[in-house]
C-alpha positions as CSV (number, residue, x, y, z in Angstrom):
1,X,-53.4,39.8,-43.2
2,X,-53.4,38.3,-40.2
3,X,-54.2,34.6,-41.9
4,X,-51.1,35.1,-44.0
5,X,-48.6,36.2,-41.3
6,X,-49.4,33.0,-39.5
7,X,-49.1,30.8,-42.5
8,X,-46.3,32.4,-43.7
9,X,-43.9,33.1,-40.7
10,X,-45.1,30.3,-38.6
11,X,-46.9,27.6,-40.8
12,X,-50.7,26.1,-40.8
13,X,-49.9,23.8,-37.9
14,X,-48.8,26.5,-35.9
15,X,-52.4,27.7,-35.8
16,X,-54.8,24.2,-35.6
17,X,-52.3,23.0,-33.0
18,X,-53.0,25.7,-31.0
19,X,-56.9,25.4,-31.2
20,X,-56.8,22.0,-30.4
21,X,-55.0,22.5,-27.7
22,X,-56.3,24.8,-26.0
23,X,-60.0,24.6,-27.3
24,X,-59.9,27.8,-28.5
25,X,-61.5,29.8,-31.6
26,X,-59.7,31.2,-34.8
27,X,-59.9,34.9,-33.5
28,X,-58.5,34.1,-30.3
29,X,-55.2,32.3,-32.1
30,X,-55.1,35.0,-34.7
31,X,-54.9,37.9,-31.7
32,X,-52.6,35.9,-29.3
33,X,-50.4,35.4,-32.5
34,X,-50.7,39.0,-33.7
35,X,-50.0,40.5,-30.2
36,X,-46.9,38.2,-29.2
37,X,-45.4,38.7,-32.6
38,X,-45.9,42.6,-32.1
39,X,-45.0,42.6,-28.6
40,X,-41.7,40.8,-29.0
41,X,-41.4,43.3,-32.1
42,X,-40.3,39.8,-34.5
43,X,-41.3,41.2,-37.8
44,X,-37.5,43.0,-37.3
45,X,-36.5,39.7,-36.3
46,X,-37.5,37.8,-39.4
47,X,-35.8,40.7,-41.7
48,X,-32.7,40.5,-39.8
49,X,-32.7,36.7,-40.9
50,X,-33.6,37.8,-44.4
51,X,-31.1,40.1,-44.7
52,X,-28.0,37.7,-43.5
53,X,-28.0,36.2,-47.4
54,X,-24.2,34.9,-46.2
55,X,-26.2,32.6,-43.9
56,X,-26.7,29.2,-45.3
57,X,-30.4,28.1,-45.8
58,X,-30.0,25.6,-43.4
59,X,-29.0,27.8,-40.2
60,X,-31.8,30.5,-41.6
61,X,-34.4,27.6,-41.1
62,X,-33.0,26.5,-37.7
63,X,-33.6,30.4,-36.5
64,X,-37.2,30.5,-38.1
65,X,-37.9,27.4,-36.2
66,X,-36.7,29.1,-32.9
67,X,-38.7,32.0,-33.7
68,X,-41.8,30.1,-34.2
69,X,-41.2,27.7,-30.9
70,X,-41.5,31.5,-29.2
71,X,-44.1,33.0,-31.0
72,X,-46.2,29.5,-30.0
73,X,-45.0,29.8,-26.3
74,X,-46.3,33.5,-25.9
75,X,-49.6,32.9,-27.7
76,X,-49.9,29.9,-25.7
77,X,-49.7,31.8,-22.9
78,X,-52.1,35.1,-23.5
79,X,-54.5,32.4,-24.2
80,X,-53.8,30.7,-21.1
81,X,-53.7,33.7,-18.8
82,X,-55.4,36.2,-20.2
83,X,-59.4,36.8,-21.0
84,X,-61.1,36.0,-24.0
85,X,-61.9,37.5,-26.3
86,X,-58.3,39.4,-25.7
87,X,-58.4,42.7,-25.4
88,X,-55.3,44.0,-27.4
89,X,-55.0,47.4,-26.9
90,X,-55.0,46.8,-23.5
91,X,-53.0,44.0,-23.4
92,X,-50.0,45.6,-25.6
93,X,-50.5,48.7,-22.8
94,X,-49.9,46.3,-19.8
95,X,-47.0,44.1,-21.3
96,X,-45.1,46.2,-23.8
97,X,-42.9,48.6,-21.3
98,X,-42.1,45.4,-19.1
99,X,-41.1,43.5,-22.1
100,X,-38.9,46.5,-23.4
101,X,-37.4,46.4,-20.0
102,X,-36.5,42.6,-19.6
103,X,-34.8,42.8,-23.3
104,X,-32.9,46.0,-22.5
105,X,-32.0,44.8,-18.6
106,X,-31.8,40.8,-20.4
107,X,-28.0,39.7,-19.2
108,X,-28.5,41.0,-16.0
109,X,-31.0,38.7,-15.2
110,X,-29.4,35.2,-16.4
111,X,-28.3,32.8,-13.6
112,X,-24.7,30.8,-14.5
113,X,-26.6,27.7,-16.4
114,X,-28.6,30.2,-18.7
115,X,-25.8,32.4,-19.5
116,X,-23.8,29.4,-20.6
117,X,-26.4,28.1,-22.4
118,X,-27.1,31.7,-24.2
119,X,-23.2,31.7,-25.0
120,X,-23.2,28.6,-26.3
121,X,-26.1,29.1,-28.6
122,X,-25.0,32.2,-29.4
123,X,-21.3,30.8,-30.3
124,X,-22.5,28.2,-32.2
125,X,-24.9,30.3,-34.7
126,X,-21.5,33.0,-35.0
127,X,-19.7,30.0,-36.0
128,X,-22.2,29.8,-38.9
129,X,-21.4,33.1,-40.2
130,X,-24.9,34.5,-38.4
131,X,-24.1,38.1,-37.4
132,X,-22.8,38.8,-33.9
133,X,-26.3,41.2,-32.8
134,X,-28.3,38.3,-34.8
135,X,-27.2,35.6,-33.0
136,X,-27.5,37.1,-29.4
137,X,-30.9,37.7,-30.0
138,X,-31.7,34.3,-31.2
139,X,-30.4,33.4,-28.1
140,X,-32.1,35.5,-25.9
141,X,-35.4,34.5,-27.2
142,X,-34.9,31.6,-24.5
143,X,-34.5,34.0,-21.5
144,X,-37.3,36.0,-23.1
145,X,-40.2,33.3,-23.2
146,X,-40.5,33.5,-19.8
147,X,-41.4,37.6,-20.0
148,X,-45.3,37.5,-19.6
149,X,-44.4,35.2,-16.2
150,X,-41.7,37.8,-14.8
151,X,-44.4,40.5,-15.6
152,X,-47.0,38.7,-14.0
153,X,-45.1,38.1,-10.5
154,X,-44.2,42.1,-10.9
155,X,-47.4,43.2,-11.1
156,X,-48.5,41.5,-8.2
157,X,-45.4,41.7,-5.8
158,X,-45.1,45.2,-6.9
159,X,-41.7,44.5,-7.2
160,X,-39.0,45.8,-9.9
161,X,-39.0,43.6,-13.2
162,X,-35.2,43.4,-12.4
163,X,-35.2,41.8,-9.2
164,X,-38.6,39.5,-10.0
165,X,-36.5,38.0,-13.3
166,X,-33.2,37.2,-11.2
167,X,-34.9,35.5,-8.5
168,X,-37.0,33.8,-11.1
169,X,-33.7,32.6,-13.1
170,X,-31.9,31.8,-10.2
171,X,-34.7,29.4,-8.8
172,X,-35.5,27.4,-12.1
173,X,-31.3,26.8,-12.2
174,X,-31.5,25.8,-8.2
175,X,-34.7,23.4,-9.0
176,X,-33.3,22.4,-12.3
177,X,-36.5,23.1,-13.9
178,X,-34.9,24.3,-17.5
179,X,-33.1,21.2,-17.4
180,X,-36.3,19.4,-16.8
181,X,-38.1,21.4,-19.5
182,X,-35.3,20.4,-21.7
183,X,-35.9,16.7,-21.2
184,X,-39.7,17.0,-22.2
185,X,-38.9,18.8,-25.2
186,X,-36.2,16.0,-26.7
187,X,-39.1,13.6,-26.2
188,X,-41.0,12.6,-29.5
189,X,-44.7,12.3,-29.2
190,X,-46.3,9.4,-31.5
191,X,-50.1,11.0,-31.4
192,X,-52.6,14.1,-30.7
193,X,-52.6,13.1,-26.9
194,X,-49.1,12.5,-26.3
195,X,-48.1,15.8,-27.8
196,X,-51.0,17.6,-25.6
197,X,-49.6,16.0,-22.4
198,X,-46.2,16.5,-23.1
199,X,-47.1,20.6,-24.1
200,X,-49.1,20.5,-20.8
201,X,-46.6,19.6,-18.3
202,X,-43.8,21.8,-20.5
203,X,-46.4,24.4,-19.2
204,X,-46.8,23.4,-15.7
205,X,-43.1,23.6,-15.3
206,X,-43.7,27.2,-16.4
207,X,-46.4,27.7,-14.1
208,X,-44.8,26.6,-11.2
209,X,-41.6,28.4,-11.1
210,X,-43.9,31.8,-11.4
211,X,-45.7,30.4,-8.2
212,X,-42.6,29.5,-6.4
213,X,-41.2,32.9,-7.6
214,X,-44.2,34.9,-6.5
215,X,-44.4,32.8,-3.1
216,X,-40.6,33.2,-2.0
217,X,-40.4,37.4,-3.3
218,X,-44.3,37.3,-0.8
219,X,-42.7,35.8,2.0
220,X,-39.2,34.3,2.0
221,X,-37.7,37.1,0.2
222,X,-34.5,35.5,-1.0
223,X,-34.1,32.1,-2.4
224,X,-31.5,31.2,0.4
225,X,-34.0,31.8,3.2
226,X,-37.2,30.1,1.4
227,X,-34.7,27.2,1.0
228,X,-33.7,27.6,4.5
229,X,-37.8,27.1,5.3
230,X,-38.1,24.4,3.2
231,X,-34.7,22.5,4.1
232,X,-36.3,18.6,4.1
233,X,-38.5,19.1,0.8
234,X,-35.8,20.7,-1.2
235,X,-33.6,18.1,0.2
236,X,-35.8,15.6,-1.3
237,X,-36.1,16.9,-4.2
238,X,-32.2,17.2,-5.3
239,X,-32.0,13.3,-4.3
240,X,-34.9,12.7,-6.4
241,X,-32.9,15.0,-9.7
242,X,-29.9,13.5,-9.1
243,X,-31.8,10.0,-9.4
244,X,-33.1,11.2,-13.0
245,X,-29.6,12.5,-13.8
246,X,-28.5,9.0,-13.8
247,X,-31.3,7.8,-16.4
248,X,-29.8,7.4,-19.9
249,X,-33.5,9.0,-21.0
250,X,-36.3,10.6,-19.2
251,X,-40.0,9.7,-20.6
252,X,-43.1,10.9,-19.7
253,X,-43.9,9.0,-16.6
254,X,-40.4,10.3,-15.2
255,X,-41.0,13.5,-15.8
256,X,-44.5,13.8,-14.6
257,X,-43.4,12.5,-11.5
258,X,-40.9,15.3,-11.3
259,X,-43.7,17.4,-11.9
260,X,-45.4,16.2,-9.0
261,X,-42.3,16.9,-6.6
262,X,-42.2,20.3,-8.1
263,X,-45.5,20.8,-7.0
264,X,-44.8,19.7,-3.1
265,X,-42.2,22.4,-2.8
């Protein structure tokens, strides 16, 4: 059952990609893909596609595709994060409630650049005759990849999931670091390495705005006084993005050596 959910829903590559990447066994794919795809309850998100038959094959495709990009990023990270073999009872206990939360709390935790980009994802797919509650959840699934990292930083600030997700939003538009994320994903990879290197400094992006985000809730509280604290790195730093903003293209070496700024922050 499981084998057929992955091929069908998210395709074969989906799955060898995943164990190549990560070194990981068939078992451990299959449960990471089981329990995001439950977690993030998108077995009601594929019918809802289904069920728009006004939408044009073309725009049901592009939301299947978004879909799968998720369902790739959560598995990705249960096996990242997580021990194997994954425990999923236990798992779905520890993750589901916070995950219900973010989604029912999700437009309160957007920062200005997200929220635009929501609306404009959201405006666009409307424009394509997707229904209105459709398209917002298509474009929340962007807000909603970075769950498992909000939850994380909660659990271990024991801090509300409300006030862990703003501060998180609101750093990663001060830093940039969607933007940045944004720039690795436009760039096409050629063979199995480049694809693994690009995948693994999309991830370290990740990883580092849940450090920074568990560091300043730990100790600077607010983002204004860990930016206060760190007033010559950060300063820096925005040189340093507003140097890539003037690139016609970011590649790989670009972007690693954002990476690496991220990093000194």
């Amino acid at each position: 059952m499981a084998t057929n959910s992955i091929v069908n829903r998210v395709g074969i590559t989906f799955f060898f990609n995943i164990m190549d990447d990560l070194n990981v066994g068939p078992r451990d794919v299959a449960s990471a893909y089981t329990l995001a795809r439950d977690a993030f309850s998108l077995r009601s998100l594929w019918n809802d596609i289904e069920s728009a038959a006004e939408v044009a094959v073309e725009t049901r495709s592009e939301m299947y595709a978004v879909i799968s990009d998720f369902a790739r990023r959560m598995a990705m990270w249960l096996l990242r994060n997580l021990p194997l073999p994954l425990d999923m009872n236990r798992a779905m206990e520890e993750i589901a409630p916070g995950i219900a939360e973010i989604a029912a709390h999700v437009s309160e935790l957007h920062s200005d650049s997200t929220r635009k980009a929501a609306e404009k994802i959201s405006a666009r797919l409307k424009e394509k005759a997707v229904p209105a509650k459709l398209a917002e959840k298509i474009a929340s699934l962007e807000m909603m990849s970075s769950a498992f990292d909000i939850i994380s930083v909660s659990q271990k600030t024991r801090m509300s999931l409300t006030n862990v997700g703003k501060i998180y939003f609101e750093l990663g538009a001060r830093l940039k670091l969607g933007w940045l994320r944004l720039c690795a994903g436009r760039i096409v990879t050629t063979s199995h390495w480049e694809r693994l290197a690009l995948q693994s400094l999309i991830d370290d992006l990740y990883d580092e705005q849940r450090r920074l985000s568990l560091d300043i809730l730990e100790h600077a509280k607010t983002i204004e006084a860990w930016s206060e604290a760190h007033a010559a790195n950060i300063e820096r730093f925005d040189r340093f993005i507003a140097d890539l903003k003037t690139s016609e293209t970011l590649d790989m070496p670009r972007l690693m050596v954002a990476l690496k700024h991220v990093k000194s922050l």
